[in-house]
C-alpha positions as CSV (number, residue, x, y, z in Angstrom):
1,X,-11.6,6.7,-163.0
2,X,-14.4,4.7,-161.8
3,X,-12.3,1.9,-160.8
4,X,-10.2,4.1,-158.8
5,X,-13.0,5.9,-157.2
6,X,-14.8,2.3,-155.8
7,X,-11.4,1.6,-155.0
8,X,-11.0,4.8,-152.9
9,X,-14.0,4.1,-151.2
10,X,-13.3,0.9,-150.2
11,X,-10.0,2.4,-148.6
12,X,-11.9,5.1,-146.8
13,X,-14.2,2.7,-145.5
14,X,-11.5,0.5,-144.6
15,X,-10.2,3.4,-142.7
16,X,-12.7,4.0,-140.7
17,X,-13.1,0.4,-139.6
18,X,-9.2,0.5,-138.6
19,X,-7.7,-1.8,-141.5
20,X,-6.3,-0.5,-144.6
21,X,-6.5,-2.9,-148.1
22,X,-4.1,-2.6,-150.7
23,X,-4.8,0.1,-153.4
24,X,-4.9,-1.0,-157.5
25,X,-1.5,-1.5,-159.1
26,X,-0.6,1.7,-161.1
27,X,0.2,0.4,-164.3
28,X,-1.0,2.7,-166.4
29,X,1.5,4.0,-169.3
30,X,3.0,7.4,-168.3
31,X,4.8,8.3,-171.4
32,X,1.9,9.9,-173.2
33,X,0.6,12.5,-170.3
34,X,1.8,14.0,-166.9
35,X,2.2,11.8,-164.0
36,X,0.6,11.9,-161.3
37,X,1.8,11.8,-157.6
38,X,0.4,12.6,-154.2
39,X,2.4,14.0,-151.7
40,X,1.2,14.6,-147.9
41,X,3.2,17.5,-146.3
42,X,3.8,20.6,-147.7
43,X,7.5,20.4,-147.7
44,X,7.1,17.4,-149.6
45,X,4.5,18.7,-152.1
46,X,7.1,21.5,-152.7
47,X,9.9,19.8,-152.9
48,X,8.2,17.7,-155.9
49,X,7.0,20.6,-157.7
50,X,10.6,21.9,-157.9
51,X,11.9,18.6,-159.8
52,X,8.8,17.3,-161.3
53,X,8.6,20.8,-162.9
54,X,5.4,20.9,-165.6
55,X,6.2,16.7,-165.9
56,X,4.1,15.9,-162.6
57,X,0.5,17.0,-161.5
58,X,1.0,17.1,-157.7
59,X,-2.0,16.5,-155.3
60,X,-0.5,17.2,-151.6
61,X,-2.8,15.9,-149.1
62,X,-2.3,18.5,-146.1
63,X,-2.3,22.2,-146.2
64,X,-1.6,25.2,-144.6
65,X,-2.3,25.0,-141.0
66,X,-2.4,21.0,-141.2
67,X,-0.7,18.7,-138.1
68,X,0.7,15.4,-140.0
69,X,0.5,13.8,-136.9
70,X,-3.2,14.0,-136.2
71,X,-4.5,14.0,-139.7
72,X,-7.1,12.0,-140.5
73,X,-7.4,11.1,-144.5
74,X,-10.8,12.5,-146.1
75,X,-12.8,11.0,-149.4
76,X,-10.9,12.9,-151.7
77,X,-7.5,12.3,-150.0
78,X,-8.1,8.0,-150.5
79,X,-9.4,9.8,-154.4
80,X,-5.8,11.2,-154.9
81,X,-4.4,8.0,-153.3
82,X,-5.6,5.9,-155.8
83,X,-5.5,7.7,-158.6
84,X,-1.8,8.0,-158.3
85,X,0.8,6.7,-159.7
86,X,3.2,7.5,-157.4
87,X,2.9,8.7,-153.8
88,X,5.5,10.2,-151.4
89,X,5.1,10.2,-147.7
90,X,7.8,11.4,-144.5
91,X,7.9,8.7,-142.9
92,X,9.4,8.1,-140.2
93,X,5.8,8.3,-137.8
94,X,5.6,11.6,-139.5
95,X,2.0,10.7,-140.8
96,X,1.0,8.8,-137.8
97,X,-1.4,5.9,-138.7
98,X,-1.7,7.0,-142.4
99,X,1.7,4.9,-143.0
100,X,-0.3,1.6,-142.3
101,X,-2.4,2.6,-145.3
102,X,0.6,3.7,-147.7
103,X,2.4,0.7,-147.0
104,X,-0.3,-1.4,-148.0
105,X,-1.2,0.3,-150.8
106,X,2.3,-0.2,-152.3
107,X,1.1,-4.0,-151.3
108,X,-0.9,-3.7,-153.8
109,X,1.9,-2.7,-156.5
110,X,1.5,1.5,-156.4
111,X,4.9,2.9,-156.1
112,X,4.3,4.3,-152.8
113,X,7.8,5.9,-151.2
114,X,9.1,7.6,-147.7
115,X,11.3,10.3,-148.6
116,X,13.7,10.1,-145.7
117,X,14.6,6.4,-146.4
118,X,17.6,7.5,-147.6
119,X,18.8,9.7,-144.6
120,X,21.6,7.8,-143.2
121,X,20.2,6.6,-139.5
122,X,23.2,8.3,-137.8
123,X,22.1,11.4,-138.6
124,X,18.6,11.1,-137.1
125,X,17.8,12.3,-134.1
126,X,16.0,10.0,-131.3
127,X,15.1,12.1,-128.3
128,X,14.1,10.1,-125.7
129,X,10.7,11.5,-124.8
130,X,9.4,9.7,-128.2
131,X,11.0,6.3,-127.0
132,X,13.2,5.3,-129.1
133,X,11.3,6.4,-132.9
134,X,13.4,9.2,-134.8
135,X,12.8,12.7,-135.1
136,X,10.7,13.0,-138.1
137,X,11.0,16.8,-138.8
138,X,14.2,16.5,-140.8
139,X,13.6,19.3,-142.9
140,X,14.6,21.7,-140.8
141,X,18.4,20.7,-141.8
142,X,18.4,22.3,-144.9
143,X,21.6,20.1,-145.5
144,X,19.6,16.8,-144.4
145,X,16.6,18.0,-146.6
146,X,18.9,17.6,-149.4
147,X,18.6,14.1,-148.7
148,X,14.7,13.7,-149.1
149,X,15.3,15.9,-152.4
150,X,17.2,13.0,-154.1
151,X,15.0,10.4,-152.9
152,X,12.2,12.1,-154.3
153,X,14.1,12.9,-157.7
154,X,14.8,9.4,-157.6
155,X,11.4,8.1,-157.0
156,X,10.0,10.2,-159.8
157,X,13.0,8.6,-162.2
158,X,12.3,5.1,-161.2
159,X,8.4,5.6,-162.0
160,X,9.1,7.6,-165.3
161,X,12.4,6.6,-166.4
162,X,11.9,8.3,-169.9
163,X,12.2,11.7,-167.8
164,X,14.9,10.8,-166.6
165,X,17.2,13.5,-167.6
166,X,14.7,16.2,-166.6
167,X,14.2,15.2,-163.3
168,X,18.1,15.1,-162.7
169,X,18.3,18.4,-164.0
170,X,15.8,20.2,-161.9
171,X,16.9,18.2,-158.8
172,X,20.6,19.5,-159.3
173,X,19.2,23.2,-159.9
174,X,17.2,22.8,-156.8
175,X,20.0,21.1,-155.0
176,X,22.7,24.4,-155.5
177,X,19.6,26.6,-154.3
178,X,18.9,24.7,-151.1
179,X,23.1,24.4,-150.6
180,X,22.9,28.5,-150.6
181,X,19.8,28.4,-148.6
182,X,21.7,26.7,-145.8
183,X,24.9,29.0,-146.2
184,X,22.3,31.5,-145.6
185,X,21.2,30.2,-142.5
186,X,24.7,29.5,-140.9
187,X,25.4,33.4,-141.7
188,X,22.2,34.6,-140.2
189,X,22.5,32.0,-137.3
190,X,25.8,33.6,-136.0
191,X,24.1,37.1,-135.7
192,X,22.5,35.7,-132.3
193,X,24.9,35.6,-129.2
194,X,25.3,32.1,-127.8
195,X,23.5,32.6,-124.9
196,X,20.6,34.0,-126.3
197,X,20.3,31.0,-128.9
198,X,17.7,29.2,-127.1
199,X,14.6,28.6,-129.3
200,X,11.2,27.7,-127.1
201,X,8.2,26.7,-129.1
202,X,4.9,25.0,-128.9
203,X,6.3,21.4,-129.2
204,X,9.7,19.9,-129.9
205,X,10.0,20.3,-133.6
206,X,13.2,22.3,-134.9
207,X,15.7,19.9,-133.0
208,X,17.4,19.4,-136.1
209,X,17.5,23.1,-136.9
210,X,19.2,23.5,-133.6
211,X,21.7,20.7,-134.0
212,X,22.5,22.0,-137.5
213,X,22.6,25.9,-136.9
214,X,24.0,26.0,-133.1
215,X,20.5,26.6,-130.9
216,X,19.5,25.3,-128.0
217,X,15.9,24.1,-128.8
218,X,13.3,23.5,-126.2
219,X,9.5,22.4,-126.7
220,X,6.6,23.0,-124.0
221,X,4.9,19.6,-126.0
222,X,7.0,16.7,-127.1
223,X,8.0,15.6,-130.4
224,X,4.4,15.1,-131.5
225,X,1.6,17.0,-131.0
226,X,-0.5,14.3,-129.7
227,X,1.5,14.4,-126.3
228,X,0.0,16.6,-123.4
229,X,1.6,19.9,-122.4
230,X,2.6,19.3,-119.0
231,X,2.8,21.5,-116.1
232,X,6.1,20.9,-114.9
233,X,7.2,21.4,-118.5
234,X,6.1,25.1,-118.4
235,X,7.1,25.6,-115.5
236,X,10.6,24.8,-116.1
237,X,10.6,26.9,-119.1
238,X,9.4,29.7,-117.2
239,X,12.4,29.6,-115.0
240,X,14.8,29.0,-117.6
241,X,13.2,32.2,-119.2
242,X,13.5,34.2,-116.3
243,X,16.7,33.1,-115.5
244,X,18.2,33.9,-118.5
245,X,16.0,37.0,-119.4
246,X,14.9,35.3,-123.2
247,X,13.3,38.0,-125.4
248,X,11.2,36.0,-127.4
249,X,9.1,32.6,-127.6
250,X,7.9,31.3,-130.4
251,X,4.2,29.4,-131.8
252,X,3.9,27.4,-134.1
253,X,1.3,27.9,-137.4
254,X,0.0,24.0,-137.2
255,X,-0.3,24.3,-132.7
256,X,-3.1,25.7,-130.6
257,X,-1.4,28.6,-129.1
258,X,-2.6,27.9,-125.5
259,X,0.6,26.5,-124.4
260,X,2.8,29.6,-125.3
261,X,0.0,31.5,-123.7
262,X,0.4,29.4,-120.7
263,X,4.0,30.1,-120.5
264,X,4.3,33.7,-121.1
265,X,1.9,34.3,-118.2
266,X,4.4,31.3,-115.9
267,X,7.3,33.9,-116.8
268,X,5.5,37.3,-116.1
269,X,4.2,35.6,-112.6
270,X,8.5,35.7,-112.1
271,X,8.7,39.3,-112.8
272,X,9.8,38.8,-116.4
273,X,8.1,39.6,-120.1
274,X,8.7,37.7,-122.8
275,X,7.4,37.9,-125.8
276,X,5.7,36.2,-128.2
277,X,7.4,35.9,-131.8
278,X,6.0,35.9,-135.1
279,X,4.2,32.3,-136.0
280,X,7.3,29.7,-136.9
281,X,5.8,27.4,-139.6
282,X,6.8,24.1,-138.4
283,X,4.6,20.5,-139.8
284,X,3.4,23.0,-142.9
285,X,4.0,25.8,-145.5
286,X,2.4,28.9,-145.2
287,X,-0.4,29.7,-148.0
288,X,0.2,29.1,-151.7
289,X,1.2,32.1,-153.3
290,X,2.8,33.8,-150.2
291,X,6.5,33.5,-149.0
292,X,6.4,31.4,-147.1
293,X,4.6,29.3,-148.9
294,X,7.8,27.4,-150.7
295,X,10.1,25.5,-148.9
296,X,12.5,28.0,-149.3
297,X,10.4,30.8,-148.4
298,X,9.2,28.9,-144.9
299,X,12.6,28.8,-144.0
300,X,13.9,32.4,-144.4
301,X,10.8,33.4,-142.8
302,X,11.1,31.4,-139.9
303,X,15.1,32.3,-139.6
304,X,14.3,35.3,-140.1
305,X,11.8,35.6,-137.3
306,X,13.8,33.8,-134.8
307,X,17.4,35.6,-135.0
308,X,15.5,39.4,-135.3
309,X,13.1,38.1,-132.0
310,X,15.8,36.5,-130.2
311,X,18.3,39.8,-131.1
């Protein structure tokens, strides 16, 4: 332990001076007591308990409330980074700058994983305000989520192969749940009339639950949260609001709602009120213990809170 934690340290410091050195190889023997993996997202984090079952500890780097693509790691985030023996990541610019560290930590011989590497690059989005990079918010496919859930049961096998069994077990169980989860979401889906399925939030991040379940997404922000709200952008939403008489906008649990605010007051100066719907969880779970605080939960509540507001 006191190996990792100098080595932690070193990383952290390394951090802050904008390089990132290679973690310590994992090659400690896993047979004999629970593996450890660090996750980042919540959706990730989840997604691992459900497979690893009681056979992994899980350390998940960013709570409720957290935006991946700002995040910054702390001391005891590079802690859980080193101590691991296997850690799983979005990818995909998910984490921002954090994927220069992960990558060369697996330099450095930890088994260090993206869990959409396996998504097959047609079905990515690329929207063109974020120039040419995919869409990183693939969970929002239930269907594509599926995806990450094999990689990860995968991941786990390949790191302790003598639970091998288990983890294909759980990941099948899990698997049939997320397969009803999405019939689900088709049914509900088709209780909105077409032209009221268009879904505004904070910034751009449910593209692929609108490709998947028939809704016409639009985000005041782009893609990633680092990207300023422009005028023009809320402007053009307030028309399109007005235009089209839209019950219901949405904010997002991870974004400052000052955009949304922004906007609902564009659409009322054009003789129009729209609401504000209940808080979408969108780059993290709700709070452990609460519904939405599962993968599963997050996405019945925010279904559920888009096709009642937008009704």
């Amino acid at each position: 332990m006191n190996r990792r934690l100098a080595a932690g340290i070193v990383i952290l410091a390394a951090v802050a001076a904008g390089c990132t050195p290679a973690a310590p190889r994992a090659t400690d023997d896993v047979t004999a007591r629970p593996l450890r993996v660090t996750t980042t997202v919540g959706m990730i984090t989840d997604a691992v308990s459900e497979v690893g079952g009681a056979r992994v500890v899980v350390t998940g780097l960013m709570g409720p409330g957290i935006d991946p693509h700002l995040y910054k790691p702390t001391a005891s985030d590079v802690i859980a980074l080193g101590d691991a023996d296997l850690i799983l990541y979005g990818g995909l610019h998910l984490e921002g700058r954090m994927v220069d560290l992960f990558e060369h930590i697996a330099d450095g011989g930890t088994a260090t994983v993206a869990v959409t590497g396996d998504i097959p690059p047609g079905s990515l989005r690329h929207p063109p305000a974020f120039e040419g990079a995919p869409d990183p918010h693939v969970w929002f496919d239930v269907a594509l989520w599926q995806s990450a859930v094999r990689t990860i049961a995968a991941a786990l096998a390949a790191r302790d192969p003598g639970s091998q069994a288990l983890y294909a077990a759980n990941r099948d169980r899990y698997l049939a749940e997320l397969a009803s989860l999405d019939a689900w979401v088709v049914e509900q889906a088709a209780t909105v009339s077409p032209a009221q399925r268009i879904l505004i939030t904070a910034h751009d991040a449910f593209g692929y639950f609108g490709g998947r379940y028939g809704f016409d997404v639009r985000g005041i922000q782009g893609i990633s949260t680092a990207a300023e709200a422009s005028a023009s952008s809320i402007q053009a939403l307030a028309d399109l609001i007005a235009e089209r008489r839209l019950k219901a906008v949405f904010v997002e649990s991870s974004v400052p709602p000052a955009t949304i605010e922004a906007l609902k007051a564009a659409v009322a100066s054009r003789g129009w009120r729209v609401a504000i719907g209940p808080p979408l969880f969108s780059d993290a779970l709700g709070e452990p213990g609460t519904p939405a605080g599962t993968y599963v939960g997050m996405v019945r509540h925010n279904v559920t809170a888009i096709v009642e507001a937008l009704r």
